[in-house]
C-alpha positions as CSV (number, residue, x, y, z in Angstrom):
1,X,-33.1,-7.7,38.1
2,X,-31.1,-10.1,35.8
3,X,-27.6,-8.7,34.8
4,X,-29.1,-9.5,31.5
5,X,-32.6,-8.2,31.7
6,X,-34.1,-5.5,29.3
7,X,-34.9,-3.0,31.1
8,X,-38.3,-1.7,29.2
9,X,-37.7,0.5,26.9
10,X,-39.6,-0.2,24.2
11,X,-37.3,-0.8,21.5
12,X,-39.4,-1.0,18.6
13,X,-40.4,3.1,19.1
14,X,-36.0,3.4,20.0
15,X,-35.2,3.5,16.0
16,X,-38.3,5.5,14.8
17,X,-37.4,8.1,17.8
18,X,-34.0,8.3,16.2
19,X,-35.3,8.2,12.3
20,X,-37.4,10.6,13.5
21,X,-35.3,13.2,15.0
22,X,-32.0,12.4,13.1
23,X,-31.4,15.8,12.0
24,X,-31.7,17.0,15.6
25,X,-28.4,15.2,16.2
26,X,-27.1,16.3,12.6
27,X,-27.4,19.9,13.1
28,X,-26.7,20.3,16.8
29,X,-23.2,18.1,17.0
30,X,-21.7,17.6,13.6
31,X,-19.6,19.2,11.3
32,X,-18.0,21.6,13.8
33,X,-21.5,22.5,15.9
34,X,-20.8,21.0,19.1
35,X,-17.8,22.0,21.2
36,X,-17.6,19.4,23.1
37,X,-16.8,16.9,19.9
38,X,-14.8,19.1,18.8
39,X,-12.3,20.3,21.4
40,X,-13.1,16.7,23.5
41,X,-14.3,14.0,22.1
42,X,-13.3,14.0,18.5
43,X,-9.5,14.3,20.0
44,X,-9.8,12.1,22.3
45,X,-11.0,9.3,19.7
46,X,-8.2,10.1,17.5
47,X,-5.4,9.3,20.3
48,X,-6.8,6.4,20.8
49,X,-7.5,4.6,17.6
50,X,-4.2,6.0,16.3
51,X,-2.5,3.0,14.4
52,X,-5.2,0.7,14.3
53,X,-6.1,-0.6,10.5
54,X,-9.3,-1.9,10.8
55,X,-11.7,-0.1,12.6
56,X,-15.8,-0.4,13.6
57,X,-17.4,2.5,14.6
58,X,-20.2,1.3,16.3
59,X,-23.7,3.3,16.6
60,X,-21.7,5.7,13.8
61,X,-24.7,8.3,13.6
62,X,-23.9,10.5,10.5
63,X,-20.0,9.1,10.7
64,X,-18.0,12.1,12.0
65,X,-15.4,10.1,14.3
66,X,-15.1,7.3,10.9
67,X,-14.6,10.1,8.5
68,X,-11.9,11.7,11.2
69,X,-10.2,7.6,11.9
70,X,-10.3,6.8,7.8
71,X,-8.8,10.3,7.0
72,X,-5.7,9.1,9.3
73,X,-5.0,5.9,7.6
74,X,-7.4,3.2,8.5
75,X,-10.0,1.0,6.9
76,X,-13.2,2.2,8.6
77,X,-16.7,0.7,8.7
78,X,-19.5,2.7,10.1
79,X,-22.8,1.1,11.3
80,X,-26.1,2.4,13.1
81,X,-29.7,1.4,12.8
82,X,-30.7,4.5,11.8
83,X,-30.9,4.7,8.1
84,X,-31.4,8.4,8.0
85,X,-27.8,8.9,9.8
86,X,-26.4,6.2,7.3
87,X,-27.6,8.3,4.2
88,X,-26.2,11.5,5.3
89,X,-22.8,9.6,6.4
90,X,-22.8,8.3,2.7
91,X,-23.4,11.9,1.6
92,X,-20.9,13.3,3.6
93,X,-18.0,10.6,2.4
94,X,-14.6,10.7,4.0
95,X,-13.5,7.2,3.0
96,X,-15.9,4.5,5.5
97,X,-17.9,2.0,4.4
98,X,-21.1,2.1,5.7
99,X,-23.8,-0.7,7.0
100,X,-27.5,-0.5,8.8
101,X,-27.7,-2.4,11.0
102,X,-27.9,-2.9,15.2
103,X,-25.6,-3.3,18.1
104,X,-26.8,-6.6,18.5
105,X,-26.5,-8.3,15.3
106,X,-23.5,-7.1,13.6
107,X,-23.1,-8.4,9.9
108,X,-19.3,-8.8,10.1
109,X,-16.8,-12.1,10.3
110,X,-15.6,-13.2,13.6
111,X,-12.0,-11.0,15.0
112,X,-12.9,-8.8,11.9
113,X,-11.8,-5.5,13.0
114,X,-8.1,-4.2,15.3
115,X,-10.5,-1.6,17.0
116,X,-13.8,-0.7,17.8
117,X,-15.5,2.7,19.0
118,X,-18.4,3.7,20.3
119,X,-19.3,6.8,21.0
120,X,-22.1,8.0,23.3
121,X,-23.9,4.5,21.9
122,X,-24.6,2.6,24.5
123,X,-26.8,4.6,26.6
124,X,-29.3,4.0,23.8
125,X,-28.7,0.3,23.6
126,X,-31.3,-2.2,25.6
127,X,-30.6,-4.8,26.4
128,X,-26.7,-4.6,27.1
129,X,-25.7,-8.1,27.1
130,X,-25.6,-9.2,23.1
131,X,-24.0,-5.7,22.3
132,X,-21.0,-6.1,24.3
133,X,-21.1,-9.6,23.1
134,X,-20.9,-8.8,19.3
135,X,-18.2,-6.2,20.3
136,X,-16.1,-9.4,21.4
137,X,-16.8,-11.2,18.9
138,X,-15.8,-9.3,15.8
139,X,-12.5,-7.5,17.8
140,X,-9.9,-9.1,17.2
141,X,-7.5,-10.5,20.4
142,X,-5.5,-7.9,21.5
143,X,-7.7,-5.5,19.8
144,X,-9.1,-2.1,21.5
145,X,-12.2,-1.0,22.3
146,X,-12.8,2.5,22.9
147,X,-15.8,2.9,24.7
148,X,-17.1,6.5,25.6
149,X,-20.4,7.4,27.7
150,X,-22.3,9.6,29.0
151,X,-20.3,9.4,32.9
152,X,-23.1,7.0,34.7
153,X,-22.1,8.2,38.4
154,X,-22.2,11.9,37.6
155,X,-24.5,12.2,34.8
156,X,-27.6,9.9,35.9
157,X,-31.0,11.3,36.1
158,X,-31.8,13.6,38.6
159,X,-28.2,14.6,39.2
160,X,-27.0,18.7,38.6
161,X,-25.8,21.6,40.3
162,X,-27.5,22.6,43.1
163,X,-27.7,25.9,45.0
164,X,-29.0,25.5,48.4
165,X,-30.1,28.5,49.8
166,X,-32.1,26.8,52.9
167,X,-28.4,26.8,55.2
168,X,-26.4,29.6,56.3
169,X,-23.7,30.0,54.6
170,X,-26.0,28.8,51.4
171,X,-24.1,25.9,49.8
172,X,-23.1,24.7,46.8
173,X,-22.7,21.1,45.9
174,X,-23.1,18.2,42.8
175,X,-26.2,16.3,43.5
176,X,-26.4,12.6,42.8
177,X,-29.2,10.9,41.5
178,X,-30.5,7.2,42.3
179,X,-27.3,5.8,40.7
180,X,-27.7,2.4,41.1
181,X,-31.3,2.3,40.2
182,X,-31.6,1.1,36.3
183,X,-33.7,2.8,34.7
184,X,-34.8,3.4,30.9
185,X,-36.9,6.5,29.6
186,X,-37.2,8.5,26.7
187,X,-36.5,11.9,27.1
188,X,-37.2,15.5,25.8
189,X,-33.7,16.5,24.8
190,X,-34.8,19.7,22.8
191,X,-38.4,21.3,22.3
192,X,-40.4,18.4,20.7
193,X,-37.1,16.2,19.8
194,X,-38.0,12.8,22.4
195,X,-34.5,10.8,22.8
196,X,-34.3,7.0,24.6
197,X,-31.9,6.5,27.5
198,X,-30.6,3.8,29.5
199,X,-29.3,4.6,33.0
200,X,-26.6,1.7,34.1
201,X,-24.4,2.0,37.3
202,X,-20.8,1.4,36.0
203,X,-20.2,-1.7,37.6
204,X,-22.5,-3.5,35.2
205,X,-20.5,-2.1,32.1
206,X,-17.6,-3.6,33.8
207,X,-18.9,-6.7,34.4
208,X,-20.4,-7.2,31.8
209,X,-17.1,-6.4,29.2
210,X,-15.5,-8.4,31.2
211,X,-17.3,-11.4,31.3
212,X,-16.6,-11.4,27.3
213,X,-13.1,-11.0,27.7
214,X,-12.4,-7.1,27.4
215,X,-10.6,-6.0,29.6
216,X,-10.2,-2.6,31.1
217,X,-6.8,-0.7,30.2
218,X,-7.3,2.8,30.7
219,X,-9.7,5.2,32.2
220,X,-10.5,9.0,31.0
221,X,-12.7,11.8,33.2
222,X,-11.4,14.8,31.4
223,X,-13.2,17.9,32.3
224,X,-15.5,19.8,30.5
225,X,-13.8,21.4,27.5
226,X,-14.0,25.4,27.3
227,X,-16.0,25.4,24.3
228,X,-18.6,24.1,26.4
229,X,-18.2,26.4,29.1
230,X,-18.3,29.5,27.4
231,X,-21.5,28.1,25.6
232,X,-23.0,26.8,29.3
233,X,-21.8,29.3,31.8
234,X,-24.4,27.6,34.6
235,X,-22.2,24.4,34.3
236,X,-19.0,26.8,35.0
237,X,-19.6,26.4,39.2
238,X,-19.2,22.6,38.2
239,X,-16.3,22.5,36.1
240,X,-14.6,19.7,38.1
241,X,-17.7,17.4,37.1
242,X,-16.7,15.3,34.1
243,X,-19.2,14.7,31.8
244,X,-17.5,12.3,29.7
245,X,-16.1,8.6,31.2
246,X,-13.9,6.8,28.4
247,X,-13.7,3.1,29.3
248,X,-10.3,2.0,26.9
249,X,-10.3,-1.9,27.1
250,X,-7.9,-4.9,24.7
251,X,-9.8,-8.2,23.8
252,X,-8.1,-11.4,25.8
253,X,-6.4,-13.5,23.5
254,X,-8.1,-17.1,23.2
């Protein structure tokens, strides 16, 4: 497969799927629902676009980490495809500016922006390629990207705690799935809520940010947060599994 390459999701059904079931996402991890944004991620994004002016916040949803970046300071601009999210973001207000529009077209000036953040974005984007290109191109050199996912090694399909009863002593162990299969499918996140996903090993984020000159600066596994223990007590056996991998990588100067 070309590094390039869609993998075959079809991405004309990707936006209505995500028109369709915004308020799936609205009501389950915003404004304080979702433990994991707030005692993890929300944080998290905070530390790291601390002291940046001008900030993207790319894939934005309903614009909680924009509303939480412009309340510190910054000039923020929120974007996603999803003109449901961008309504209720507009609602919501906080300070952002906000813009429909995709990952791979973005309607902003070249080195436009200090920082950029996407947050759990990208394993909904297909193809890759012209996403982490526009990144590049409207960061400014010497600019940050904070880039959080979904953690590709521990979190691809078919992975999860097993208990295996068939040895003596029965064991206990984090099962891997086919990680460096690709693979795209749309999934059943919640009783009749259907959700695309990309599965990409972590060498082709790499790469591929690299190869558009961001490079990688910091890495992040933090365990799961309490909140999400407490509200997941199956995942508590698994505690040293991150969920989370927070790629932190600076735009080469020309």
């Amino acid at each position: 497969m070309a590094d390039d390459a869609p993998l075959g999701l079809d991405q004309a059904s990707a936006p209505s799927l995500w028109e369709q079931h915004a308020d799936w996402w609205q009501d389950g991890f915003t404004d304080g629902a979702d433990p994991e944004y707030e005692e993890q991620i929300l944080p998290l994004a905070r530390q790291l676009l601390a002291g940046y002016n001008t900030v993207l916040d790319l894939g934005a949803g309903e614009g909680q980490i924009a509303r939480l970046v412009a309340a510190d300071g910054a000039s923020v601009v929120g974007v996603d495809p999803t003109w449901s999210q961008m309504e209720v973001a507009a609602q919501r207000g906080g300070g952002p500016a906000y813009a429909v529009a995709g990952a791979g077209e973005l309607p902003h000036r070249d080195a436009a922006f200090d920082a950029v953040v996407a947050c759990l974005v990208f394993e909904h984007i297909d193809p890759l390629e012209p996403a982490v290109a526009e990144v590049a191109r409207v960061l400014a050199p010497g600019g940050r990207f904070a880039f959080f996912l979904n953690h590709p090694l521990l979190q691809v399909p078919g992975s999860g705690w097993i208990d295996d009863h068939m040895v003596d002593p029965p064991d206990q162990y984090w099962r891997v799935g086919p990680y460096l299969v690709e693979s795209s499918n749309v999934e059943e996140v919640h009783k009749d809520v259907f959700i695309p996903f990309v599965h990409r090993p972590l060498h082709r984020y790499i790469n591929t940010l690299a190869s558009h000159g961001l490079v990688l600066r910091e890495m992040h596994e933090p365990s799961p947060p309490p909140g999400f223990l407490d509200q997941n007590p199956f995942y508590a056996a698994a505690a040293a599994i991150p969920r989370l991998l927070v790629l932190v990588c600076e735009r080469e100067a020309e």
